[in-house]
N, C-alpha and C positions, 0 to 999 in steps of 0.2 A: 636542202632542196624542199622537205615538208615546208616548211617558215618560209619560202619563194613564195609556193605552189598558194599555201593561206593567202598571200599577199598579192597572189595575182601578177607579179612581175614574170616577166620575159626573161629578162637579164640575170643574173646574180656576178657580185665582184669579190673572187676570192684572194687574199693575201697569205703574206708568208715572211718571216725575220730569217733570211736562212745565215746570217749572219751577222755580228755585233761587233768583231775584231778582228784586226785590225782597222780595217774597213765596215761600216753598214753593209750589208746589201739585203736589199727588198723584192719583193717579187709579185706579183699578182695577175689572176687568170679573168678574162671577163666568159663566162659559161651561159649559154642556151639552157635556160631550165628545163624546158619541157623533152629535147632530145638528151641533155646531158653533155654536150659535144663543147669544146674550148674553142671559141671564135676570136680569142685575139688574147694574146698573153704579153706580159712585160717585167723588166729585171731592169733595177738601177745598183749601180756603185756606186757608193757614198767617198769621198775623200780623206784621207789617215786624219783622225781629229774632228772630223765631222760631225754635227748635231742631230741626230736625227728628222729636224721638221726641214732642211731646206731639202733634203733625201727625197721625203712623201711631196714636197712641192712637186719635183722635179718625176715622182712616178704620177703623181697626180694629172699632168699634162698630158706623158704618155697616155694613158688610161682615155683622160677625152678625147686624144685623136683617134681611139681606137671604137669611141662610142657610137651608134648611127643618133649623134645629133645636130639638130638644126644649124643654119651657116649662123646665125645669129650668138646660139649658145658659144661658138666656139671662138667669135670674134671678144665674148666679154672677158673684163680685164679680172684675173683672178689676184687676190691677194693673198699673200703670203700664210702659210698656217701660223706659223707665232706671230703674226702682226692682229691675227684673228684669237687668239688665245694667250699664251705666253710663248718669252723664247728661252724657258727654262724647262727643259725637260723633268727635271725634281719636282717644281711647283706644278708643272703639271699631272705627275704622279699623284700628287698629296691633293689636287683638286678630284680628281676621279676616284680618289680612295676618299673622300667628301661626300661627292654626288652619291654613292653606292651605299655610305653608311646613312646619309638623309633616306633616300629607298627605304632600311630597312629600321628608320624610325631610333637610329642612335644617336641622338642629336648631341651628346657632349661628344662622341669619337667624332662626328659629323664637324661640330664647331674646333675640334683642337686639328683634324686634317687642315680644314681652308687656312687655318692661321697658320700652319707649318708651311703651305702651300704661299703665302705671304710671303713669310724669311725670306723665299728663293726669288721673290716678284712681288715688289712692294705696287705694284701697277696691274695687278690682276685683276681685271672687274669685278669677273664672275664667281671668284671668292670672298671679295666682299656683299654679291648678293647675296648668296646665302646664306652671308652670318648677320645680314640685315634679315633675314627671314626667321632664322634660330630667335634672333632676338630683337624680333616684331613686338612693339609697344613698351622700348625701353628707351632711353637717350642711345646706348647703343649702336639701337637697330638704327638709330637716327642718323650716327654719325656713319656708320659702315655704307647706307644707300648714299650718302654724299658723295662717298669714295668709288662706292660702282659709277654715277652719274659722271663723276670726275674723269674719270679715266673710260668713259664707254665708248670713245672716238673708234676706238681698233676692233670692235666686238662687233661680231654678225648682227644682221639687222633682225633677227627672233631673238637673241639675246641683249639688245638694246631695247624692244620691243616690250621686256621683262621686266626689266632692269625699269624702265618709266613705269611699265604697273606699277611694280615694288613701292618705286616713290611717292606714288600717287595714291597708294592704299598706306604706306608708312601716315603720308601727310592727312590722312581723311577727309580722300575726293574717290569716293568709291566709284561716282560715273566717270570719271576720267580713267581709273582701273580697269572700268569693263571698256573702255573706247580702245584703250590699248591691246585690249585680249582679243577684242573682235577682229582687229586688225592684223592676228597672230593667225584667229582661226580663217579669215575668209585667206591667206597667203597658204598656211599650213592646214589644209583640213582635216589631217589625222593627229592633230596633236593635243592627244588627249589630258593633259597639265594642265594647256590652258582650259579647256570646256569645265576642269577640276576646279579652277580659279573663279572661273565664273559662276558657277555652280555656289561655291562657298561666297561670295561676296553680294553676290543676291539675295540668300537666303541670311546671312548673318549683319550683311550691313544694311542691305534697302527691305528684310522683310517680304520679299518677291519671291513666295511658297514655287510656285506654279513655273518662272523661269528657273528658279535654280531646279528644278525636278526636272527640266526640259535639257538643259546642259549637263547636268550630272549625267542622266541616261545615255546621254548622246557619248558621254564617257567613257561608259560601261558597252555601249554597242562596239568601241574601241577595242575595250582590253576587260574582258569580264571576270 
């Protein structure tokens, strides 16, 4: 409720695994922050065998009829969570224990998670961005953004969004870099990676003191 209340949201969405066997089953409450009060609650049962991600598709729809949103939002056509990620729940395990160990600056636990997270899903993008990033200005890095690019068709449009920086800074076209992050931040304006991205590519590849001082901050007024 504090992390709402900072954030200024109305809403909060809370979940719950109250089950894994034989059956999934999922749960989740949409709650009024500021009274506390549960304005619409929802529970799916998964099928004996079932995978977890067509589960959260299928709580995930509940959830937006239950939303007050627009007739528009609710007419658009939503895609699948593993068509947007993977349909490996392992490789997706081993990508999240990736993202978490990059966070905290372990790049060899970082680079040996995404490749484990590969075995499971030789088609994963977004584990080949990051081991294009680990291993930024090597042949490598070179060959792994090919493989994000390759396979980017299925990946959200911030994570395609990325995925072109990456290549565009792999290949050194630093303004094509920033064309992509802008594009990141006027869609996402609290995403503070990319003002980080910007921040670093101005000051280190165009020599631009004054912009990267101006995006880093704006970073920092983020998440300080």
């Amino acid at each position: 409720t504090q992390v709402a209340n900072k954030a200024r949201a109305k809403q909060m969405l809370l979940g719950s695994v109250l089950q894994v066997s034989p059956e999934i089953i999922l749960t989740s409450q949409i709650i009024d922050v500021v009274s506390g009060n549960v304005l619409a609650s929802q529970k799916i049962t998964g099928t004996t065998g079932e995978q977890i991600f067509p589960v959260i598709d299928r709580l995930s729809v509940e959830v937006k009829k239950d939303l007050s949103l627009p007739q528009a939002a609710l007419n658009e056509h939503t895609l699948p969570t593993a068509d947007l990620t993977t349909r490996s729940p392992k490789a997706y395990q081993y990508y999240l224990e990736g993202v978490d160990y990059v966070n905290k600056f372990y790049w060899t636990d970082a680079e040996n998670s995404f490749k484990s997270a590969l075995e499971f899903d030789s088609t994963f993008a977004m584990a080949y961005q990051w081991l294009a990033l680990i291993n930024i200005g090597t042949q490598m890095g070179r060959k792994y953004i090919s493989k994000a690019v390759e396979y980017s068709e299925k990946v959200s449009l911030k994570e395609k969004l990325y995925i072109r920086m990456q290549e565009a800074n792999i290949s050194g076209n630093p303004e094509q870099a920033i064309k992509e992050l802008l594009k990141i931040v006027e869609r996402y304006p609290d995403e503070k990676d990319a003002f980080v991205w910007l921040g670093a590519i101005y000051y280190q590849d165009l020599q631009k003191t004054d912009d990267a001082i101006r995006y880093l901050s704006r970073a920092i007024e983020l998440d300080s």
